[in-house]
C-alpha positions, 0 to 999 in steps of 0.5 A: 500500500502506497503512504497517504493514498488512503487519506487522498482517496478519502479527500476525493470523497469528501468532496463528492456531489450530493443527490440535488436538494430538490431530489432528497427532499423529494425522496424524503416525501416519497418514503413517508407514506403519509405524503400526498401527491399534491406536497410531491408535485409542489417539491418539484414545482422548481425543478423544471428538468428534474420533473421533465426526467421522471416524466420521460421515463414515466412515459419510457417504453420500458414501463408500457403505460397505455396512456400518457403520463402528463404530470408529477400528480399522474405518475404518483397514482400510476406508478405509485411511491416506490416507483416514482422514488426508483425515478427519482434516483435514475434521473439523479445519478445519471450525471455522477455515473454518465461519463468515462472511468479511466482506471477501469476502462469504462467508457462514457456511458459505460459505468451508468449502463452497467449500473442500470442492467443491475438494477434491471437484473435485481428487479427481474430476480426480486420477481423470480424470487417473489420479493414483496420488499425490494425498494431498497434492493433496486436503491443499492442496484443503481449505486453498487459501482459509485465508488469506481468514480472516484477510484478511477484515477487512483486505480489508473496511476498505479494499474501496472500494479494492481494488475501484477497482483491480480495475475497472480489470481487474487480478484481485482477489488482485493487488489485495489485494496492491497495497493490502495488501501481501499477498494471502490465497494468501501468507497462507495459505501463511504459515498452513502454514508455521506449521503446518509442512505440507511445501514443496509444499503450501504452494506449492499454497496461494501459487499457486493463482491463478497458477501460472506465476507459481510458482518451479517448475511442479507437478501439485498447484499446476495442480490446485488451480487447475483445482479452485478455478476449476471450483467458482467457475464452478459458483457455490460460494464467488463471494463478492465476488471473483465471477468475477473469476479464469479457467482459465489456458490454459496449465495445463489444456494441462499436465495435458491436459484438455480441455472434456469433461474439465472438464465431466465434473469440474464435474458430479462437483463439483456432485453430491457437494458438498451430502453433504459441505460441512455435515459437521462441526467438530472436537470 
């Protein structure tokens, strides 16, 4: 591990962009189901592209409403609150993820469309796996790879060395780790933190990659890492990490999914992320 690389690299996430005022308070709104359509409507009242953002994807061909969505208070009663929270965050962290990743050779775009396709392949698993309680699994989905932008550059300057350990089989993030001291699943926990996301999400986010590793087993953690793993497999978000990271045995025991069942989400993945991965920034 390289001297002061830690205390640089946690400089960087200090300063990192939060979720836009008008987006936290309207997700605050969106959590309490007490909140009516009306208070969500005027929360955005001063955000012209953040409503016009939520609209486009309301009406997306992903979600095959019959008719048109025209406005906030519609889509509250069409999409209901879970939703609508769900688009509030697509539309919010497009311009932290949108863009290149050196390091990671992930080019424009890249690490967003990766991020949609485990959101896509949570959703379709939730549903496989008959799961009542997924908001905070599609959360988790969205920014499992956060970290990766503020560790690209680290990770670029001293790529000769992470790769030296990794061809001697260790994965790519216990290299990032060896050498920096930390790796991009820690820091984008450390991201959550900041932006005071709830304990569980945040562990989503640090375990993805290895779950057993986790102080406590969870459903959200063994999702996303099924997730994360099916849309490298189907070959969105490879990078330079390539397929460096495997299905841990284990986990898939766990949620009792079998090769059909993966098949089957894999297939899902593929199919719906082109409708949604070029989808918007925040306004």
């Amino acid at each position: 591990m390289k001297p002061n690389k830690v205390n640089e690299i946690m400089d960087k996430v200090d300063s990192f962009p939060s979720i836009p005022g008008a987006a936290a308070k309207l997700m605050a709104l969106l959590d309490n189901t007490d909140s009516s359509a009306e208070q969500i409507e005027k929360a955005l009242k001063y955000d012209a592209g953040l409503t016009a953002n939520i609209l486009k994807l309301s009406n997306s061909a992903y979600f095959g409403m019959m008719t048109k969505i025209g406005s906030v208070k519609q889509a509250v009663v069409v999409l209901g609150f879970k939703k609508l929270k769900e688009l509030v965050l697509i539309s919010c962290i497009g311009s932290l993820l949108n863009k290149q990743v050196l390091g990671y050779d992930l080019q424009m775009g890249e690490l967003w469309r990766h991020s949609i396709a485990v959101s896509v392949a949570a959703e379709a698993l939730v549903a496989e796996l008959k799961i009542s309680d997924s908001e905070d699994i599609l959360t988790a989905a969205l920014l499992h790879d956060v970290g990766k932008v503020v560790m690209g550059e680290f990770v670029q300057k001293d790529m000769e060395e992470i790769w030296s350990v990794v061809s001697k089989g260790i994965s790519f993030e216990a290299a990032e780790e060896m050498v920096l001291g930390m790796n991009h699943a820690a820091i984008g926990a450390n991201i959550l933190k900041s932006w005071l996301f709830p304990k569980h999400i945040v562990d989503a986010v640090r375990w993805h990659h290895n779950p057993e590793e986790a102080p406590e087993h969870s459903v959200i953690i063994d999702v996303i890492h099924v997730a994360n793993i099916l849309s490298l497999m189907i070959g969105i978000g490879l990078g330079s990490e390539g397929l460096n990271y495997q299905l841990i045995p284990s986990v898939t025991e766990r949620l009792g999914l079998g090769t059909s069942n993966l098949e089957s989400v894999a297939s899902r993945t593929l199919q719906a992320v082109n409708e949604l991965s070029g989808l918007l920034e925040c306004g």
